[in-house]
N, C-alpha and C positions, 0 to 999 in steps of 0.2 A: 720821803716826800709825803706830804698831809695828804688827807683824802677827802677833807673838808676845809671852808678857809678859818673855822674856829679855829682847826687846830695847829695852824702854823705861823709862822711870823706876820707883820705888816707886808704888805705886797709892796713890793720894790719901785720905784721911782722908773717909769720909760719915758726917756727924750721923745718928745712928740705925741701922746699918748694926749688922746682925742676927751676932754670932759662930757659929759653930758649936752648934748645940744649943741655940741660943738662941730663944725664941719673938717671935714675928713680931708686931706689931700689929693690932688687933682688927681685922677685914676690913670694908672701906667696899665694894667690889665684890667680888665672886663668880660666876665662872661654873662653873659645873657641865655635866660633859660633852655639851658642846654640839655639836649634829651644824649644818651650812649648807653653803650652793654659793650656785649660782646658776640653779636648775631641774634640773639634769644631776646625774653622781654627785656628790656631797659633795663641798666642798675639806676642808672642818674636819671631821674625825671625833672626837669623842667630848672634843675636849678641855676640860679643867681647870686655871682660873688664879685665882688672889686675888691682891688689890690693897689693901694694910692702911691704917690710916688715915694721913697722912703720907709716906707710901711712893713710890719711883720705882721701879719694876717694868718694866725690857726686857725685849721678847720679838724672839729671835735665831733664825735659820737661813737654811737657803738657800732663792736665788728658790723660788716656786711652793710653797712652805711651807704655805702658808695664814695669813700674818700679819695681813695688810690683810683679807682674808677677815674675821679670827675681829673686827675691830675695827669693820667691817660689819656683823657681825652684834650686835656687842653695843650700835651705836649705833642700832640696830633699820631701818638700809638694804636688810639683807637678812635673809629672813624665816629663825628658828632652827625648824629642823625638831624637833628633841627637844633635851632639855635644858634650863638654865634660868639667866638672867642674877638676880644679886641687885645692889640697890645697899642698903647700908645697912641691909638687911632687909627693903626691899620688893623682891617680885619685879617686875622689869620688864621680862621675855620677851617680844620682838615687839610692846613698845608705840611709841603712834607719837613722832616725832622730838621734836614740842612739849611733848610728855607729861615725855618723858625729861629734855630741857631744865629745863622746870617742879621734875621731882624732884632736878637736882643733878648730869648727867651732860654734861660737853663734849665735843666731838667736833671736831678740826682735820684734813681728809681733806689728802691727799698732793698735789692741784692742784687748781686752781677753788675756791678757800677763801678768797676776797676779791668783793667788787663794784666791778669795773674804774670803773662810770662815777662811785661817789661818791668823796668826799674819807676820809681818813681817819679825823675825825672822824666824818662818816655815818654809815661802816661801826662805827665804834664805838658809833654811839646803836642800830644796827639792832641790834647784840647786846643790846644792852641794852632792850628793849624793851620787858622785863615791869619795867625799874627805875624807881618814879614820878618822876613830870618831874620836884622840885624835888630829887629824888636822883640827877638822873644826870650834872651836871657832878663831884659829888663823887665820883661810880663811876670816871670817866671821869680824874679825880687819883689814884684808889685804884691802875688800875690801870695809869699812866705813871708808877707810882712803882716797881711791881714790871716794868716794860719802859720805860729810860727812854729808847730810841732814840724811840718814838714821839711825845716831846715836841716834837718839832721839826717832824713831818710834819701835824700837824692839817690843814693848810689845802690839801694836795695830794690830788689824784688816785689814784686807789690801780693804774690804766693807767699812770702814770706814776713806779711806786716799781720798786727793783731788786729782786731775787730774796728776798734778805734783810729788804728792809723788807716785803716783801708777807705774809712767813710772821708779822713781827712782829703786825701789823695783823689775819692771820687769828686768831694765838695771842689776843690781847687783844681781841679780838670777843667768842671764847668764855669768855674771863673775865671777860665785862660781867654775867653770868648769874650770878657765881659761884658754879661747879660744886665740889662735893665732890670727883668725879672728874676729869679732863682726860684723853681720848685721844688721842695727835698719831702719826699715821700719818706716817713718814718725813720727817720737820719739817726737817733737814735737807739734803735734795733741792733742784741745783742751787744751794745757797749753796756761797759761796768758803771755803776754808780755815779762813780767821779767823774768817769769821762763824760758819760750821760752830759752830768751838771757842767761840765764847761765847755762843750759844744753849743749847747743851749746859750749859757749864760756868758759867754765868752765871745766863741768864734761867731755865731749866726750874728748875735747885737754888732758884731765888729763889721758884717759886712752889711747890714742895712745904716750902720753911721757911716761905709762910705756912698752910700746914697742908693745901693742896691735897695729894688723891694724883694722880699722877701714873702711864698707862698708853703704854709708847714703844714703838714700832716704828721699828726707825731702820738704815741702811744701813752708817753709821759704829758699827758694833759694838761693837769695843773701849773707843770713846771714850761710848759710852751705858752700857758694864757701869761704866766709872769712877767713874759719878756716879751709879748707880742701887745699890740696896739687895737686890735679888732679882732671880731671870733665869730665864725660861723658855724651853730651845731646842724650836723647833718644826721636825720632818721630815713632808714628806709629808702632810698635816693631822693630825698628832698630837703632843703633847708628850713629847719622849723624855729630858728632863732637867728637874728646878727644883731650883733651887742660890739660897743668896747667891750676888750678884753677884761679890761677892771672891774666893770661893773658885770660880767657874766661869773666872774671869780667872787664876788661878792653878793650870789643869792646865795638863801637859804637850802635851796632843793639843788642845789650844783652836784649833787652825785646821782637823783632820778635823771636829771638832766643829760649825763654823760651815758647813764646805763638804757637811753631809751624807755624808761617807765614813766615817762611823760607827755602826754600829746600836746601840741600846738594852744588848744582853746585853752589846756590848763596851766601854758606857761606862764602869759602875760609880762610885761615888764615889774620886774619893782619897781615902789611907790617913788617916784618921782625922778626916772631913771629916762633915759633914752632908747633901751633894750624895745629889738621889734620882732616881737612871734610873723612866722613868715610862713604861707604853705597853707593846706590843708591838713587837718590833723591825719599822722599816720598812724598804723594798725600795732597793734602790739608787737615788741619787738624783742627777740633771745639778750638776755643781757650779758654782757662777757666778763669774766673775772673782774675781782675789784682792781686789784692791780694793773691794769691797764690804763686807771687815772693816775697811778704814782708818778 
């Protein structure tokens, strides 16, 4: 994967992908300056993200950001001190997980997102749980038609699937529910190369073109701004950019960018861009290996 946009191909064509000035699709989630931690100071201060209908929306920065944070806090795991989650127009600030579920929100966390002792299938009815009995082989088609690795594992173990088939099985759990929204916290972790590149460019594209939106946090940066429509970079728990994705893939500085060697005042939009520095500039930040943008 490039670690700059000189050095890889033309950025790929996204159905729906917002130009410049262009307005964005009516918002399916919203959060609104949202303060969380985890008892102690705040990780997430005060930030601001929309997720339009249709939409794949990364959010980029370096470690200790507060990414996984703000996706905690909107899956209601940890409690939002001020501020306020919308989905769809109802508020659903610190409600609890089944609730969330119920109204349309999926949640795929970064490990532990499978039940090692059932089969694939299982884990697939357990998602499915509010789908009545004689609709849940049909869910269960619906959705190894949009992942169709999973057709082959029904009868196995989910202790015994590799890195890649586990994250399938977690992703298609949460889409037994079928969520309006989908959250996948680092979905790519511990897969190989390949699979990496067709989760991404594959399976995620395949569920926001069936009208799912789609909210990413993902380690492989550049290869998640390719396929997503919008981009929020987050320093420090604050948002200090939201860009289309295209045009956040198309500065110059896109690697201080990602490593936090940037503040706010010195981001600015390119020259003739829609790109909006957001926040107060934050404090110097540890930057994390280069490989984190691959």
């Amino acid at each position: 994967m490039p670690t700059s946009p000189a050095d890889g191909p033309a950025q790929p064509d996204v159905p729906g992908r917002p130009a410049a000035g262009q307005d964005r699709p009516a918002a399916m989630l919203s959060v609104r300056d949202v303060v969380s931690g985890y008892g102690g100071p705040p990780i997430v201060r005060g930030v601001s993200v929309q997720v339009g209908a249709g939409e794949i929306v990364t959010i980029v920065g370096p470690n200790g950001a507060g990414k996984s944070t703000l996706l905690k806090a909107i899956a209601g795991l940890l409690r939002v001190e001020s501020g306020q989650v919308v989905l769809d127009r109802a508020d659903i600030t610190n409600q609890r997980t089944n609730r969330l579920a119920r109204l349309g929100l999926g949640y795929v966390p970064q490990s532990n997102d499978v039940f090692d002792p059932l089969t694939v299938r299982e884990n697939l009815e357990v998602g499915g749980y509010r789908v009545p009995r004689p609709q849940l082989g049909a869910r269960i088609d619906e959705v190894t038609g949009l992942l169709p690795a999973l057709g082959g594992l029904m009868g196995r173990r989910a202790a015994k699937l590799s890195g890649g088939e586990r994250k399938m099985v977690a992703v298609g759990r949460a889409l037994m529910s079928q969520p309006r929204v989908l959250l996948l916290d680092e979905p790519t972790s511990g897969l190989s190369a390949d699979r990496s590149t067709q989760l991404l460019t594959r399976d995620i594209r395949a569920l926001s073109e069936s009208g799912a939106s789609v909210l990413l946090v993902e380690q492989k940066a550049l290869a998640a701004l390719e396929i997503s429509h919008w981009a929020y970079v987050l320093a420090l728990g604050r948002v200090i950019i939201s860009a289309p994705a295209a045009e956040l893939l198309a500065r110059p500085d896109l690697g201080d960018v990602f490593l936090g060697q940037i503040t706010a005042q010195e981001l600015g939009p390119p020259q003739g861009t829609g790109a909006t520095p957001v926040g107060p500039p934050p404090e110097a930040s540890q930057a994390p290996a280069r490989g984190a943008m691959t």
